[in-house]
C-alpha positions, 0 to 999 in steps of 0.5 A: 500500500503506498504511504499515506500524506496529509493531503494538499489539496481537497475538493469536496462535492455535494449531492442533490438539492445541497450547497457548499453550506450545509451539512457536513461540508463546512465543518470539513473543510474548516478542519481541513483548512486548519491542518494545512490543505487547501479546500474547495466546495464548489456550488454545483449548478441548480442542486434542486434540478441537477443536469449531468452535464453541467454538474460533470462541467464544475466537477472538472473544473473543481478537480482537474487532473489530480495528483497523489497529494490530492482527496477528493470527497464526494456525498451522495449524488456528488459521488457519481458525479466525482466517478464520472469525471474521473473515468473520463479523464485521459491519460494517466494520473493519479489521486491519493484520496477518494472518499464517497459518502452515501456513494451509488451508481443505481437507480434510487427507488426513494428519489425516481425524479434522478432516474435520468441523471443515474441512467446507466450509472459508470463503469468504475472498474478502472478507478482503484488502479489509480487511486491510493486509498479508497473509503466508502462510508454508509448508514445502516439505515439510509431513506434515500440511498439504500445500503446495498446500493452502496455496498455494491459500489464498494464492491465494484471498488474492490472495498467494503463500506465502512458503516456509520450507525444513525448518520440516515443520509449524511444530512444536517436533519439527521443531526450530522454537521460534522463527520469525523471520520471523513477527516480521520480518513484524511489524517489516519492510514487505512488498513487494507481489507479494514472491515465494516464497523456495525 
């Protein structure tokens, strides 16, 4: 595994009808400052009627091309959005931090008005190759995201999602305006094949 660094350089992407303010997002990006890394959250374009390509657009312009001292955060709807990007961008790279949050590249029964944003999800195969360290994080009871959604997608990863109990969906109505173990991601290194706390 290679050797974590602190980060420099974080982005951190929110989901469906979110913004750079709520939530987790400005306590994390607080803390990230604090420690010495650099860190953006983007707007995304119209949150409560997201349209791909333009969300795609921010995220590639939030992001880049990243590098080994770069995380990248994702909550959500972000979370497909972020895997997009990255398994668009051509030629080689590599990023040292991805870590998604309520993660899915399936339809969501509870939210059928993000069916043609889903449509046929992403092909993430080729992502773990190029990325140091991967951590998927889930509720054990999500109203919005199913946990099988994201445990498949931590499958497809070739990860288990590390669960969270009583977080529901990551969001400020469920009481999380803070996530530590986002940050302790950041600062602490995983170890490979780390199982799911439930």
């Amino acid at each position: 595994m290679t050797s974590r660094t602190t980060p420099t350089r974080a982005v951190v992407i929110h989901g469906y009808h979110a913004t750079p303010d709520d939530h987790w997002f400005p306590w994390l990006a607080d803390r990230l400052e604090a420690a010495g890394t650099a860190t953006d959250v983007p707007a995304m374009p119209d949150p409560g009627d997201p349209d791909p390509e333009a969300w795609l657009a921010a995220t590639a312009r939030a992001v880049g091309t990243p590098d080994e001292g770069d995380a990248v955060v994702a909550h959500s709807l972000g979370c497909l959005t972020v895997l997009r990007h990255l398994t668009a961008l051509p030629g080689r790279w590599r990023l040292g931090h991805l870590v998604l949050v309520a993660g899915f590249v399936d339809p969501l029964p509870a939210l059928p008005e993000l069916d043609a944003y889903i449509a046929s999800g992403c092909e993430v195969s080729a992502i773990p190759a190029q990325v140091n360290h991967v951590t998927l994080f889930r509720s054990d009871e999500d109203e919005y995201v199913p946990t099988a959604h994201t445990d498949r997608l931590a499958a497809l990863l070739g990860v288990r999602a590390r669960t969270i109990p009583g977080t529901g969906h990551f969001l400020a109505e469920d009481g999380i305006t803070a996530l530590h173990e986002v940050l302790g991601v950041l600062r602490t290194e995983p170890h490979a094949g780390q199982a799911a706390s439930a």
